[in-house]
Every structure is written in C-alpha cells, then in structure tokens.
C-alpha positions as CSV (number, residue, x, y, z in Angstrom):
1,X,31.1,0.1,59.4
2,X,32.7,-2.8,57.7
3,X,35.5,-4.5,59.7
4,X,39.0,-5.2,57.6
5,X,41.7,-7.7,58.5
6,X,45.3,-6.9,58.1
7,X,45.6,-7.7,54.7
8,X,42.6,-5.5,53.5
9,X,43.6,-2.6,55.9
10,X,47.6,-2.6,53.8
11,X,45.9,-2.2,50.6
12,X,42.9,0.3,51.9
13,X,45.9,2.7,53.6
14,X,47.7,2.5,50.1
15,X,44.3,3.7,48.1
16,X,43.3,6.4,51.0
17,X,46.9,8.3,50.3
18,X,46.2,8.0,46.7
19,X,42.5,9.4,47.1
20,X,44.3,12.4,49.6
21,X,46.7,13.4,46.6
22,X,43.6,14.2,44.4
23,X,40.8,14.9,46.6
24,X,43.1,18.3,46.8
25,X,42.0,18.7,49.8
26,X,38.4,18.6,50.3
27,X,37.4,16.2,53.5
28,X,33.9,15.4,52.0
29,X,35.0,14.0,48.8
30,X,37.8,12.0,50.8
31,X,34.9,10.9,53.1
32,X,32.9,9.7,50.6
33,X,35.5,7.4,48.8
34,X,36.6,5.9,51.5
35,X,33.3,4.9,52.6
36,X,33.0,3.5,49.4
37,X,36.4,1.7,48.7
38,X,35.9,0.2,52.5
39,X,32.7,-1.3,50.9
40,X,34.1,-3.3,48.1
41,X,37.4,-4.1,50.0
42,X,35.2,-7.2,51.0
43,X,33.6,-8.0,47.9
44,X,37.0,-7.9,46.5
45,X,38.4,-11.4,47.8
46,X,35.0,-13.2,47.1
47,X,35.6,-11.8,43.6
48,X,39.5,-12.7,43.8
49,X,37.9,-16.8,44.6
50,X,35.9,-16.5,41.9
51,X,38.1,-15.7,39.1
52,X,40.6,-18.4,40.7
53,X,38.3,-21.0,40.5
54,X,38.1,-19.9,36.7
55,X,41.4,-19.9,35.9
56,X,43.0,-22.2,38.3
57,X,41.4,-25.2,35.8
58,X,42.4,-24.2,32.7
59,X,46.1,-23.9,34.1
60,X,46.1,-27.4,35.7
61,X,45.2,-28.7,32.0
62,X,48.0,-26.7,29.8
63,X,50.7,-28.0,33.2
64,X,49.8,-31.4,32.7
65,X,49.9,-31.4,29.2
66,X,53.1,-29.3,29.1
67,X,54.5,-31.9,31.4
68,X,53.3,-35.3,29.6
69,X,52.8,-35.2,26.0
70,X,52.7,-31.5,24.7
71,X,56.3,-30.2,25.6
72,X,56.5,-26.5,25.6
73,X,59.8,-24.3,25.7
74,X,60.2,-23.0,29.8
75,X,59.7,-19.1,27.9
76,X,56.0,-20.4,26.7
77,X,55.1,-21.8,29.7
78,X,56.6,-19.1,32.3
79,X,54.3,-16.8,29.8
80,X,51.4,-18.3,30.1
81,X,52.1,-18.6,34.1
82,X,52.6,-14.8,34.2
83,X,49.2,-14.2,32.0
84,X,47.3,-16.2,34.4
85,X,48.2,-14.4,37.1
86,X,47.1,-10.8,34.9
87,X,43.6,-12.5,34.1
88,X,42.9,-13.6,38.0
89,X,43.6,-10.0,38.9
90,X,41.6,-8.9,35.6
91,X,38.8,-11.1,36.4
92,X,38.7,-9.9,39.9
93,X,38.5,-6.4,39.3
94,X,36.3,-6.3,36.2
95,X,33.5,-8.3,37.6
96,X,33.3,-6.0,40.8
97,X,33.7,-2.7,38.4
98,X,30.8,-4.2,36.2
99,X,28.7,-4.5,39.3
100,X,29.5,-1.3,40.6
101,X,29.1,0.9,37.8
102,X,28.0,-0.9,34.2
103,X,25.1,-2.3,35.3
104,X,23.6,0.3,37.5
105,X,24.9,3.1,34.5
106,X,22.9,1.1,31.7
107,X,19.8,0.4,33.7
108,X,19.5,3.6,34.7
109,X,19.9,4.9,31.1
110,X,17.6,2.4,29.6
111,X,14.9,3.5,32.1
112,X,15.5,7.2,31.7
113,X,15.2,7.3,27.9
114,X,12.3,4.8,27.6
115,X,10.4,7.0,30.6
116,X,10.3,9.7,27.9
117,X,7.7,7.8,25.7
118,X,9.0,9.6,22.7
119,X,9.6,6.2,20.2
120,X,11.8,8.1,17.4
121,X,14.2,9.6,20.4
122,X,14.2,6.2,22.5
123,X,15.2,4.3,18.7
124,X,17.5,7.0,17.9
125,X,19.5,6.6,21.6
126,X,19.7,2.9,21.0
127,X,21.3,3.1,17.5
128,X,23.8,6.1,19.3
129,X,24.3,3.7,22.1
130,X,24.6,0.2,20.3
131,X,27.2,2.4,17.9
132,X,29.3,3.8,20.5
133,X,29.2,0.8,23.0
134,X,30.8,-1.3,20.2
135,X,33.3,0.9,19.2
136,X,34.1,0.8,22.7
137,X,34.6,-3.3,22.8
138,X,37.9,-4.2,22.3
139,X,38.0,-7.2,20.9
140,X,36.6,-5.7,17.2
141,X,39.8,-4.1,17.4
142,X,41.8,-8.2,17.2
143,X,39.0,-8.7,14.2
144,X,39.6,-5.9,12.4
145,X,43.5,-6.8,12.3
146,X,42.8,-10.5,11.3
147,X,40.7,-9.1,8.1
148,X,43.7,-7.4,5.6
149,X,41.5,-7.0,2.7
150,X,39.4,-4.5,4.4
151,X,40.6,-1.2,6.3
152,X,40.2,-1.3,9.7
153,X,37.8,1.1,10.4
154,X,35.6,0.5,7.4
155,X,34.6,-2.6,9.4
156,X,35.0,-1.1,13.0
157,X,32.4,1.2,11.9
158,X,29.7,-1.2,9.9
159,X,30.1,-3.7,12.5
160,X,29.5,-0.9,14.8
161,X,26.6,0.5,12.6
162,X,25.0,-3.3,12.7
163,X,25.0,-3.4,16.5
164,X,23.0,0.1,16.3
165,X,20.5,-1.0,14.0
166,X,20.0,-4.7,15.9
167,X,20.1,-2.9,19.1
168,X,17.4,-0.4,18.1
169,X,15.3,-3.5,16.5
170,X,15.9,-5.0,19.9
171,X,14.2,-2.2,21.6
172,X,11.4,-2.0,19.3
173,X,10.6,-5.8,20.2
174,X,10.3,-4.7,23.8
175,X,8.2,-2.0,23.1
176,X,5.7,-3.8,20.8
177,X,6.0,-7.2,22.7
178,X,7.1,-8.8,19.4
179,X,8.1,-12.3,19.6
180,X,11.6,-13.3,19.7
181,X,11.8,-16.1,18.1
182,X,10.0,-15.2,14.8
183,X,12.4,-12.2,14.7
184,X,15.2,-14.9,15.0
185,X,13.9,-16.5,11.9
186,X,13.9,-13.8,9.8
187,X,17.3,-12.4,10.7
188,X,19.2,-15.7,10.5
189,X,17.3,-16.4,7.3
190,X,18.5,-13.2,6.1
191,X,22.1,-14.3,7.3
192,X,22.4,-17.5,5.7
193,X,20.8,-16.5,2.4
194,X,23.6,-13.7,2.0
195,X,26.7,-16.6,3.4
196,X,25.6,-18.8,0.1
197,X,27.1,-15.4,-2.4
198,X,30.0,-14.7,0.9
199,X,33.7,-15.9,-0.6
200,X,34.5,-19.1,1.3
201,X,37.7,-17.9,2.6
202,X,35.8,-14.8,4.4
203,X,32.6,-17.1,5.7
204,X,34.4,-17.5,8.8
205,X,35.3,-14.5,9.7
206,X,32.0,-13.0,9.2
207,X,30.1,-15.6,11.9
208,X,33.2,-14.9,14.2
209,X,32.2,-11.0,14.7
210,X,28.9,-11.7,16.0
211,X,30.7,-13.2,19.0
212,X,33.6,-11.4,19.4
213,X,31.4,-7.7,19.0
214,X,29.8,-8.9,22.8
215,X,33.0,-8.8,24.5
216,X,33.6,-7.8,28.0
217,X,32.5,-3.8,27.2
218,X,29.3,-4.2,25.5
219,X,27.5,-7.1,27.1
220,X,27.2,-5.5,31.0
221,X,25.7,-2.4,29.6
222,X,23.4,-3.9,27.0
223,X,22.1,-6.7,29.1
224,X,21.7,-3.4,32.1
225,X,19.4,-1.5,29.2
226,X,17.4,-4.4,29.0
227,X,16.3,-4.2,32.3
228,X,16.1,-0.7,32.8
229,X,13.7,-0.7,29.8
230,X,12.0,-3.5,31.2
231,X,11.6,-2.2,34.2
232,X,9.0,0.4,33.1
233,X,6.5,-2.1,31.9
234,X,4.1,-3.8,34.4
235,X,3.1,-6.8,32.2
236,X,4.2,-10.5,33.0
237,X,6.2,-10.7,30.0
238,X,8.4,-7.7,31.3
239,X,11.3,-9.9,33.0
240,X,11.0,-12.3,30.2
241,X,12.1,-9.4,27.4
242,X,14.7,-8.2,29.3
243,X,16.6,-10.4,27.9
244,X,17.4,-11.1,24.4
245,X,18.9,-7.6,23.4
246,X,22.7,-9.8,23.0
247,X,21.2,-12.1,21.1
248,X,19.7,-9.4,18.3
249,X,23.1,-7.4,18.9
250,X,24.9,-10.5,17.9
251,X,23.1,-10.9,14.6
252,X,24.1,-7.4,13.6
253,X,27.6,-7.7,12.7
254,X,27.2,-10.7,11.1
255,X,25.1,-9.1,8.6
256,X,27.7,-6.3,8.4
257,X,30.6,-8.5,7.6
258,X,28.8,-10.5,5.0
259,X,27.9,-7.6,2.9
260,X,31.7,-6.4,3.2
261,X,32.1,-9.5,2.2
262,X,30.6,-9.5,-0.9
263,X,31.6,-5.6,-1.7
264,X,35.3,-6.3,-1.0
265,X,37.4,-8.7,-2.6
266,X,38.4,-10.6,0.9
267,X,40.4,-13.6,-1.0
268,X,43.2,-11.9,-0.1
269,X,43.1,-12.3,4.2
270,X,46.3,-14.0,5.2
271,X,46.7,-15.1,8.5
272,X,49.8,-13.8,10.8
273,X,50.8,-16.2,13.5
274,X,51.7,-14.9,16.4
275,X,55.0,-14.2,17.9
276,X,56.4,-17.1,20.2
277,X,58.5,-15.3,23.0
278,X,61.9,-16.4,24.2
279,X,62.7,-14.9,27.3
280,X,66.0,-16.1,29.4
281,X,65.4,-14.6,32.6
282,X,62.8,-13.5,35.1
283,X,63.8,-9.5,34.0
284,X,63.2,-10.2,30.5
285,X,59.9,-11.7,31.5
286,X,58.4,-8.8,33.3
287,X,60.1,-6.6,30.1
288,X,57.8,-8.7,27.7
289,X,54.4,-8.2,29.5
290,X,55.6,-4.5,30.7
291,X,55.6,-3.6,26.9
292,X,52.5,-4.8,26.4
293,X,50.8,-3.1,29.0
294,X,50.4,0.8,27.8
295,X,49.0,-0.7,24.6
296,X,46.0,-2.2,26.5
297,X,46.1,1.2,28.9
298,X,45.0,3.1,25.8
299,X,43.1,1.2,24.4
300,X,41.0,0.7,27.4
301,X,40.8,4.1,28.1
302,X,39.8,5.1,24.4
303,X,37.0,2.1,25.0
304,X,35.5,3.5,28.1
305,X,35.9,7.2,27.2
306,X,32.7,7.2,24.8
307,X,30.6,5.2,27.8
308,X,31.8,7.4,30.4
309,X,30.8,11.2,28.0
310,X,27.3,9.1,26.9
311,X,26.4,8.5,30.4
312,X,28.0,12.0,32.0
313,X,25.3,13.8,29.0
314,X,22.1,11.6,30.6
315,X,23.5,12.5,33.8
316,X,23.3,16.4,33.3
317,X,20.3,16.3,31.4
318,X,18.3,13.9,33.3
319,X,19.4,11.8,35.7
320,X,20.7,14.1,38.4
321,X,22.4,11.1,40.5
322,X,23.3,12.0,43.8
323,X,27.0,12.1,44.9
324,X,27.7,9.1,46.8
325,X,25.7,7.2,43.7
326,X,27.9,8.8,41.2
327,X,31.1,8.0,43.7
328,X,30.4,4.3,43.9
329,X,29.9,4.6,40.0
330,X,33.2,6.2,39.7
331,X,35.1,3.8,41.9
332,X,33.4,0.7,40.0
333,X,34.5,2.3,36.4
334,X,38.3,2.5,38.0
335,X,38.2,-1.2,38.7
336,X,36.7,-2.2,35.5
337,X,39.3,0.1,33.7
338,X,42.1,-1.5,35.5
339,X,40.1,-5.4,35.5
340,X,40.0,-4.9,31.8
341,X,43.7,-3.7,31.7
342,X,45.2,-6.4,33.4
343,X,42.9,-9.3,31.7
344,X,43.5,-8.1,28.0
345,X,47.5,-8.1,28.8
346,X,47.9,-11.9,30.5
347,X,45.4,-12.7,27.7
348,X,47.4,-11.3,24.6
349,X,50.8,-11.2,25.8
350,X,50.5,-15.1,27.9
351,X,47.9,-16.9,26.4
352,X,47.8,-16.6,22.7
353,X,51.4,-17.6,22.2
354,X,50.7,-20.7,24.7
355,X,47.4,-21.7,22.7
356,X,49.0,-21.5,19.4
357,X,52.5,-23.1,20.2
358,X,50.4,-25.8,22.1
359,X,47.5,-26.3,19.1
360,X,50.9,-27.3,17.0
361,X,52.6,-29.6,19.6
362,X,49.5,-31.6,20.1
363,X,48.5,-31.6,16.2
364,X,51.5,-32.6,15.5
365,X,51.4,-36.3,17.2
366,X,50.9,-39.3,15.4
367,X,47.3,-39.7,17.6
368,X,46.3,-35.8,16.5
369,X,42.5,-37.2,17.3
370,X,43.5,-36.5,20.9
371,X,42.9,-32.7,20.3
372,X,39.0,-33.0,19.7
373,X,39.0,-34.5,23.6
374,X,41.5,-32.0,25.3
375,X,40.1,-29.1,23.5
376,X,36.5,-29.9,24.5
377,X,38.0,-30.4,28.4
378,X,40.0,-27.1,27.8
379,X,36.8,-25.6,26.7
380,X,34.8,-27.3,29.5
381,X,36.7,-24.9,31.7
382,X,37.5,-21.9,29.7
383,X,34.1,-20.7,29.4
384,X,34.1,-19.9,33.8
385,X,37.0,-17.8,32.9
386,X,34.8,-15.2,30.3
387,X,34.8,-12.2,31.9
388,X,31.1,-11.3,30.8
389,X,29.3,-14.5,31.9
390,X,29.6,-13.8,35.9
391,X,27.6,-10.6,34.4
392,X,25.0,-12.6,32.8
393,X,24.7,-15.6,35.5
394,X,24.3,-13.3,38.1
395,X,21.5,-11.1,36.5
396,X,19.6,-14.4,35.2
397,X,19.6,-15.5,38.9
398,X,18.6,-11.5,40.3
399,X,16.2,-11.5,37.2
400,X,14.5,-14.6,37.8
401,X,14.4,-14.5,41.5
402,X,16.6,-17.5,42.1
403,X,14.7,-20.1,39.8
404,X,17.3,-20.1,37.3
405,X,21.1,-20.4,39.5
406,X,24.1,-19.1,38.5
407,X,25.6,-22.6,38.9
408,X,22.6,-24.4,36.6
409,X,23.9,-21.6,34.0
410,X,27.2,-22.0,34.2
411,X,26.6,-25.9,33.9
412,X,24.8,-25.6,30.9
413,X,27.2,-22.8,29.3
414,X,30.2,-25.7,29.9
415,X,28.7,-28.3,28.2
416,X,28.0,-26.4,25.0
417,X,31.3,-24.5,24.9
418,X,32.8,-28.7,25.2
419,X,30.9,-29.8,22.6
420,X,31.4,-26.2,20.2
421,X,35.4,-26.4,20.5
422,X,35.3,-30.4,20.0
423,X,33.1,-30.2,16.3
424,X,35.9,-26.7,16.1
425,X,38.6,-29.2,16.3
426,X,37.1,-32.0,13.8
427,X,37.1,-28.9,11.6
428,X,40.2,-28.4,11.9
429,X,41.4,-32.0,11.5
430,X,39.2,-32.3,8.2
431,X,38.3,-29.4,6.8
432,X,35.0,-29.8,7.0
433,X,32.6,-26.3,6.1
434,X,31.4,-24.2,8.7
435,X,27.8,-24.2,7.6
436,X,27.7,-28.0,7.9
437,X,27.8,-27.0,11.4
438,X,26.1,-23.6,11.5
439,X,23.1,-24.2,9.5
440,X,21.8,-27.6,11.4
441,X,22.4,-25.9,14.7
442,X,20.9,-23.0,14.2
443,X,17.8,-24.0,12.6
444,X,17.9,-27.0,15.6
445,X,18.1,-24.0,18.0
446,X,15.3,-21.7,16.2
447,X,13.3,-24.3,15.8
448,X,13.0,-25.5,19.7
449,X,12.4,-22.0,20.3
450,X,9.1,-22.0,19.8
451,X,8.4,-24.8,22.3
452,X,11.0,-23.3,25.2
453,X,9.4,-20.8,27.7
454,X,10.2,-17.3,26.2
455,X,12.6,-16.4,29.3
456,X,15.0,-19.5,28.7
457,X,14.9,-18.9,24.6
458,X,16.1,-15.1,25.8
459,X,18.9,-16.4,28.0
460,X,20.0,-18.8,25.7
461,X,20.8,-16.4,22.5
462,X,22.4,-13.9,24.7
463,X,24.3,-16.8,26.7
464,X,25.6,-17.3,23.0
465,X,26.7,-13.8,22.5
466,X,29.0,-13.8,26.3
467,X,30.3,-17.0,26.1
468,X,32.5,-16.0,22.7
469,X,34.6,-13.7,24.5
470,X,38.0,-12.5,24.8
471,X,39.1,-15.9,26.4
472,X,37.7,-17.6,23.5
473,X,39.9,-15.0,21.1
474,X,43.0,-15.1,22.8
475,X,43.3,-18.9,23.7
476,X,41.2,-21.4,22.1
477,X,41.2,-19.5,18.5
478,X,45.6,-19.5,18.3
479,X,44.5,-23.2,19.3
480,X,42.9,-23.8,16.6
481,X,45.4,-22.0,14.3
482,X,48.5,-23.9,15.9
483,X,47.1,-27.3,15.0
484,X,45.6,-26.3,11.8
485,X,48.7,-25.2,10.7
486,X,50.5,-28.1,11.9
487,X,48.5,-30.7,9.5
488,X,48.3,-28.0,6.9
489,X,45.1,-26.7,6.8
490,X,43.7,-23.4,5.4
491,X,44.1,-21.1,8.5
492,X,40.9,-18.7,7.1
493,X,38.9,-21.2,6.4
494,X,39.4,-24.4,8.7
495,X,40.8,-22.4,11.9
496,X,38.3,-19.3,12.1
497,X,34.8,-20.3,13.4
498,X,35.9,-20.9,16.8
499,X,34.2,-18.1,18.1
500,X,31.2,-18.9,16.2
501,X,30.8,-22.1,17.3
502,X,31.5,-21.3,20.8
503,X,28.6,-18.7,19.8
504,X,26.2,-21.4,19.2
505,X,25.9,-24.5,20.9
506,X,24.8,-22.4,24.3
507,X,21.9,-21.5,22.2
508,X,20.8,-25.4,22.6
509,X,21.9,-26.9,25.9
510,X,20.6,-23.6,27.9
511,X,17.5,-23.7,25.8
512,X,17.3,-28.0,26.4
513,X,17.4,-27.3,30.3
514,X,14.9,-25.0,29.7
515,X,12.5,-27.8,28.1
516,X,13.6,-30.0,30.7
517,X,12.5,-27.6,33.3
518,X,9.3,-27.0,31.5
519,X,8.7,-30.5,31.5
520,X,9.6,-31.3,35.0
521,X,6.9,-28.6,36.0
522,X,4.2,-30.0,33.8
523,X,4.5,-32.6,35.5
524,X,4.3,-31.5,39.3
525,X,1.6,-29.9,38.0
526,X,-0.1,-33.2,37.2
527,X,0.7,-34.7,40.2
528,X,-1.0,-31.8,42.4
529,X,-4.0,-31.8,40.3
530,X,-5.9,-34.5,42.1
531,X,-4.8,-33.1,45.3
532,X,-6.0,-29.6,44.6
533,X,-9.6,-31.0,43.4
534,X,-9.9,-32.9,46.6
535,X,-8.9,-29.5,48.5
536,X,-11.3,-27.4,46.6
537,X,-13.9,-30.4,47.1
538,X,-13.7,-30.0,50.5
539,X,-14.0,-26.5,50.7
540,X,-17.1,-26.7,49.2
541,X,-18.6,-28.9,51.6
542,X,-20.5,-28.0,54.8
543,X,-19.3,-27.9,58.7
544,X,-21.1,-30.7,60.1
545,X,-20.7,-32.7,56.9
546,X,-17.1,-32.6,57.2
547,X,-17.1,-33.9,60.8
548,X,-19.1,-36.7,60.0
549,X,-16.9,-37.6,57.3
C-alpha cells in the first residue's frame, strides 16, 4: 500500500467520489481505480518538479526582461503568468499519462502486429497508424491555419498521408535491417532537390511541418512502436533500430508540403498576428483563458479519439489485456487528455501573445543584435519545457540501460535548440535564406552519420523531430514574427523556419557527443589492451612457473 500525506489524501478523496458517481455502483471497478490512482498520486509531484524546473527558467527570463529593457503592458505579462501556470499543470499530467498509457499502448501494438509475420498487413497497419496518429497531433491543426493558399484539410490529410508512407518505410528498415543513414540520404536528397522548384515564400513553411507533425501526440506512440517491433528481434542491432522511426516520420511531411507547394499557387500565404489581450481585472483574466479552454477540450478529445478506437480494435482482436492493465491505461489516457488540455491553453492563450509582443519590444531597440543572445538563452531553456522530450530522454536512458542519461540528453538537446533559435534570429535580422542554413547542416549532419555509432545517429534524428514542439510553435515562432515585423521583414519568408531549425541542430550536437563518446571508448580500450595481454599471458603460464616468478 502506498502511504499519502495530507495533501495527496485531499486530492485522492476528491477523484474516489468522482470514480463512485460512474463506477455505478460496482465495488470491483471502484477497487481497481483506486488502486490505481493511489499509485500515481506519488509519481504525480516528482512529475509536478519536473515540469517546474522546465518552466520556472523560461519565466525568470521573460520577468527580467519585462522588468529591464523589454517593457510589456501588466495584461501581457499577467497572461503569460497565468499560461505558465496551465503548462506546469499540463506538463505534469501529460508526462505521467504518456507513461501510463502511450507508451505501454504503442509497444504493445507494434509487437502484436509485427508477431503476425505477415509483411503486407504489418506495412499496411503502419501507413493506418502513421495516418491516424497525425491527424491526431494537434499542432498540424496551427500549420494548417498559417498556410491560406491551401484548404485545410487538403494538407491535414497529405501531411498525414506522408507520415503513413515514412512510417511504413520506417518499418520496413527494421524488418530488413537497412541502414539509416543511407536511407537519410536519399530522402533528404529527394527533399532538397524538389525545395530548388518550391516558391520562396512557401520554403519555410514546408521544413516547418516536419517538426511541428511530431508534436506531443505522435511522438510517445511512434517512438513506443519502435520498441515493441524491436522487441521481437533477438539480434544486437535490435535496440539500436528502435529508434529512428521520428526521424523518417519527420521527413514525410516535408515531402508532402513541397509538392503542395509546387501544385498550389502558395504566393498568396499572409501572415495574421496574433491578438494582444487587454484585460483590466483578475475576472477578465480568468474570462480570457476560460474561452479558450473548450476549444482545446475538443480538440483534444477529437485527437485522442482515433488512438483510443485503433488501440480498443487490437485490443478485441488480439491483445486481450487484462483489467487492471487496461485500468492503468485508462487512468494514464485521462491525464494525458487533461495534461494536453491544460498545456495547449497556457501555451496559445499566454504565451504566443507574450512571444510576439516581446519579439517586437526587443527588435525594436536601437541594439536589436541583443535578440540573437536572449533568444539562444530563451531557447537554452525552452527546449526542458517540450512536452515530448521527457518521453524520449527517458526511453533513451530505459533503452540503453543507463549509458546514455536523461540529463547527457537533455544537455545536448539545449545547446542545439541555443544555437538553432540564435542563426533563427540572424535570419530574422537579415533576411538571410533558409537553405543557407538547412543545406550545410544537413549534409554536416548526414554526413557524420556514417562515422557515429548507429544508436546515437537514431537518437539524434528523432531528438530533432521532439525538440520542435508545441513550445517551440506557440513561443519562440510569435518571437520570431514580433521582431521580424518590427524591422520589417517578410513574415513567410524571414520568420517561418524556427521550427525547422530548432529541428536540426539536435541532429549534430546529439550525434557529436556521440563521436565523443565513441572516441572516449576507443581509447579506454587502448589503454586496457596491454593489461589484458599481460592477463591472458599469465593465464597461459604454468603453477609453479608463476610462483617462481
């Protein structure tokens, strides 16, 4: 039994009369919930430190800067004050729902369907799964509404499509054993051969989807396939390919939106700032985020209701999970629902206003060069506050039995999100193309590939795909905007790319600690060697010639 303090007992009595009301009466179902819920109760304020330690950072920054020289209006900043206190809760929630019932839901999928043997069916339930997972993610919903000159769900369902297709390529490189980087070059190639006949004012855009399409939904359940479909292979490679299935993912809609580039005319994408609130009292406050919140409620629930029918079908027809796994599943899919809730409002609602207002204060000085510095320290910190990379730290550390941390990653993840939002802010401040930036670091990051163990190369192209997430959307991209508006830039071309740089650099510091590490073992390995053939020496000689030696 799991002893609760006072705190924990207020808010387990609250959820036990809730669970009463609609257990309609049946003890054993009452039972079983509660043993659950008194389970995570625990769990709940580790995750509660967690997310403060994320957010906590990124609000010291804006205060001091609100406070010295980036004045804000008291609406702006009691917004954004508000909003972080939504995405600690959010964060809290979602990364304890994603442990309780994404991950165990894909892996159990992913080893279900690939147990069958049957390659058409196992390609044919990625492509389903890749599809519905993405139309699930709701951050394609913000990119869908930034690109005008295409309906909505046209690209909702080619990005979506993409995802299927890279996700079922994805599988067959784990099947066949196919090399990952090799696969990278081709696809990329592919990629920046069609950007060359993409209109410059939708190039952007386009290497901004394959980040925002592995959001906070789609990355806990792909990167829990990959393991589960791992998981039946007994080779030494098998850890090693469970990851890289973001990576592919990513490259998907990419492709997508460059081909709608070049089939619809997508000159005509305007940008729409967003809305700077004025509130004058505490009521009005609470009014502006209570609007906001049934919009995210649906939208959530429309995001996990394809997740929650895929994975009730594999549970009829072949998983036949116990009750107390399925309760613990259940329980984990509320918190994620609510998590996700919660983070998506303070996001929207508190942060983008605050990022954009603030991108045109700071812009706007006579020493604009000091954004490049504060954005990279904003972006330093921002990244701990992505929702989806507590999901992919902890599973490189589970994965890789503790010889990768969660802290080394997280490290590594900071300094390339600091260095991808400072070159996003010289863009901004210039003008300067994206593919200047793009094409060096990709081919940099490709190309080191084939020197880096296989398991860091993995880990760094999906560490790519979860460190452009909804944080990145909803703060550091109205940044960008703000400020490029402020010195009168070309919003569509200069601002958009922040998610795709954010996208890339963790492709080359996670893959440089890798070398490092490499290195570093090479050369213990060096070291030993004498030792080792004076050990094995030894062994070889006699008894008595030992002793008179």
């Amino acid at each position: 039994m799991v002893d609760l303090d006072f705190s924990d007992l207020i808010y387990y009595r609250k959820i036990q009369h809730f669970v009463r009301f609609w257990s309609f009466g049946s003890r054993a179902s009452e039972r079983l919930v509660d043993d659950i819920l008194k389970g995570s109760l625990p769990k709940l304020r580790e995750k509660l430190w967690e997310a403060l330690q994320a957010v906590l950072p990124i609000v010291a920054i804006v205060l001091v800067l609100c406070f010295t020289i980036a004045p804000v209006s008291p609406s702006i900043l009691l917004c954004f004050l508000l909003g972080a206190v939504f995405i600690v809760v959010g964060i809290m929630f979602f990364t304890l729902g994603a442990e309780m019932s994404m991950t165990p839901m894909g892996e159990r999928v992913g080893s279900v369907i690939t147990h069958t043997k049957n390659v058409p069916l196992i390609l044919g339930a990625a492509f389903v799964l890749g599809f519905l997972i993405t139309i699930s993610e709701p951050d394609l919903q913000a990119l869908a509404n930034q690109v005008p000159s295409i309906p909505n769900m046209t690209l909702i369902l080619s990005v979506a499509a993409g995802v299927g297709l890279f996700l079922t390529f994805a599988f067959l490189r784990m099947l066949l054993g196919i090399s990952l980087p090799r696969m990278l070059v081709v696809f990329y190639g592919l990629v920046f051969l069609l950007a060359v006949f993409v209109p410059r004012e939708f190039l952007a855009v386009a290497f901004d989807s394959g980040g925002v399409t592995t959001g906070p939904m789609t990355v806990p359940f792909i990167m829990a396939l990959g393991v589960g479909v791992a998981a039946i292979r007994s080779d030494r490679h098998a850890a090693d390919d469970s990851f890289g299935l973001v990576a592919l993912c990513s490259v998907g809609p990419i492709l997508a939106v460059l081909i709608l580039g070049i089939l619809f005319r997508a000159s005509d994408s305007t940008y729409i700032p967003p809305v700077l609130p004025e509130v004058s009292d505490s009521v009005e406050l609470w009014q502006l985020f209570h609007k906001g919140l049934p919009t995210y409620i649906k939208e959530i629930a429309t995001s996990l209701l394809p997740i929650v029918l895929m994975f009730g079908v594999f549970q009829f027809a072949a998983l036949k999970l116990d009750k107390r796994t399925l309760g613990r599943i259940a329980v984990g899919l509320a918190y994620t629902y609510a998590g996700l809730v919660l983070f998506l409002t303070g996001a929207n609602v508190g942060f983008m206003p605050a990022g954009n207002y603030l991108g045109q204060v700071l812009a706007g000085q006579n020493f604009r060069w000091v954004l490049i510095p504060i954005g990279m320290l904003i972006g330093y910190f921002i990244v701990k506050a992505e929702p989806s990379v507590y999901v992919l730290n902890k599973q490189v550390e589970e994965v890789t039995d503790g010889a990768i941390s969660a802290k080394a990653m997280g490290a590594a993840l900071s300094a390339g999100v600091s260095l991808s939002v400072g070159l996003a802010m010289v863009r901004v401040l210039t003008g300067i193309s994206i593919l200047w930036f793009l094409i060096p670091g990709y081919a940099f990051a490709i190309g080191i590939s084939f020197v880096v163990p296989k398991l860091f190369t993995a880990i760094a192209f999906d560490a790519g795909g979860v460190a452009s997430g909804p944080m990145t959307a909803a703060f550091l991209l109205p940044l960008a905007q703000g400020a490029c508006a402020a010195v009168g830039g070309n919003i569509v071309t200069d601002a958009f790319g922040v998610v795709a740089m954010v996208a890339m650099t963790p492709l080359i510091t996670v893959q440089l600690m890798g070398l490092v590490a490499e290195l570093k073992s090479r050369r213990a390995r060096r070291a030993e060697a004498p030792a080792l053939a004076a050990a094995a020496a030894f062994a070889d000689l006699p008894d008595d010639a030992i002793i008179e030696l």
